[in-house]
C-alpha positions in Angstrom: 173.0 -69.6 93.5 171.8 -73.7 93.4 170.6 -73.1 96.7 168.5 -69.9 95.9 166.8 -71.5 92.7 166.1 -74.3 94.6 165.0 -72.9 97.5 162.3 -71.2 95.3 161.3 -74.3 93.6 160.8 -76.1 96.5 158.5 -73.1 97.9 156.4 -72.9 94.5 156.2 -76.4 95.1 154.6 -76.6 97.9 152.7 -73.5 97.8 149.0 -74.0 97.8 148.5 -72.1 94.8 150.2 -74.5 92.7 147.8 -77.5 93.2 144.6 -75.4 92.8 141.9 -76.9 91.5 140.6 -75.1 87.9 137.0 -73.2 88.9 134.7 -74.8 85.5 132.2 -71.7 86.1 135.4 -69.2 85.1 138.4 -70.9 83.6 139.4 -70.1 80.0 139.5 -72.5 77.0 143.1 -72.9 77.5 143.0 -73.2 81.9 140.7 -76.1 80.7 142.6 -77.8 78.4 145.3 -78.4 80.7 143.3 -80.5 82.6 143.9 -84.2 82.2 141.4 -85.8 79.4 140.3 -82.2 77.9 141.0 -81.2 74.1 139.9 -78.2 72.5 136.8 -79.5 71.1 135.7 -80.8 75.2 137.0 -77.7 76.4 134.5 -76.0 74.1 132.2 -77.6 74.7 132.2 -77.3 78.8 132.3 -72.8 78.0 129.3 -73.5 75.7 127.4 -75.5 78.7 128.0 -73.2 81.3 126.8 -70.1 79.0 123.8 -71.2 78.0 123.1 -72.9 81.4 124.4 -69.7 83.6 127.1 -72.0 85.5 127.4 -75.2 87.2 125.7 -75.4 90.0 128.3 -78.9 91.0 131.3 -80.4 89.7 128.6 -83.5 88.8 127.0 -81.7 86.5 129.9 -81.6 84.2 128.7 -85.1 82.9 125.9 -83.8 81.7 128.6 -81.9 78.7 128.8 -83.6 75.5 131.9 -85.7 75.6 132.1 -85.9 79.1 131.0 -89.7 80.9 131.7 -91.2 83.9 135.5 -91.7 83.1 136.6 -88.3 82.4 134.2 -87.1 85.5 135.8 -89.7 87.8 139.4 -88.3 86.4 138.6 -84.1 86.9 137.2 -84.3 90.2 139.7 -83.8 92.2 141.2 -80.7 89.8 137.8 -78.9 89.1 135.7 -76.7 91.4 132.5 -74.8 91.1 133.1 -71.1 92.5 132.0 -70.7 95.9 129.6 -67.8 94.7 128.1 -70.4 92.3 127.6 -72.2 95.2 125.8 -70.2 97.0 124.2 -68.5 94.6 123.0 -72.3 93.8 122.0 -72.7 97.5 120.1 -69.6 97.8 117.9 -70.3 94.3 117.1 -73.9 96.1 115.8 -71.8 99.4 113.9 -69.5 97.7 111.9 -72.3 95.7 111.4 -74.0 98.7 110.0 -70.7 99.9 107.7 -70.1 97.5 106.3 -74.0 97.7 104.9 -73.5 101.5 103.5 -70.3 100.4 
């Protein structure tokens, strides 16, 4: 029975799923207060940013919160993502205005 429960610890583990990094363009107040140097009132504070800014467009961008400086930035960048539709979306928006400049 050790074995068994171990066995499936060690799997969760190691499973990819385990270390993934926390999407800032979806997560819940509570997904981001587990993150390493975010409260409540930070956590609020990222949701309030990214609603009345439609999403970050990059994980950089966070510094531009209240609350957040170069410190906490330097310490969530390698637990945050931005969604790759974000992305895209982002990358697509920067096209288009390029577009519509050589027009």
């Amino acid at each position: 029975m050790k074995h068994t429960l171990l066995a499936y610890l060690m799997l969760f583990l190691l499973s990819p799923v385990a270390y993934a990094a926390v999407d800032i363009n979806t997560a819940s107040q509570a997904e981001l207060e587990s993150l390493n140097g975010i409260g409540p009132a930070k956590a609020q504070a990222i949701i309030e940013y990214r609603k009345k800014n439609g999403g970050f467009k990059s994980v950089d961008e966070l510094e531009q919160v209240p609350g957040i400086g170069q410190a906490t930035l330097g310490n969530l960048k390698k637990d945050v993502s931005v969604g790759a539709k974000k992305a895209a979306a982002s990358e697509s928006a920067k096209t288009d205005k390029i577009a519509d400049k050589k027009k």
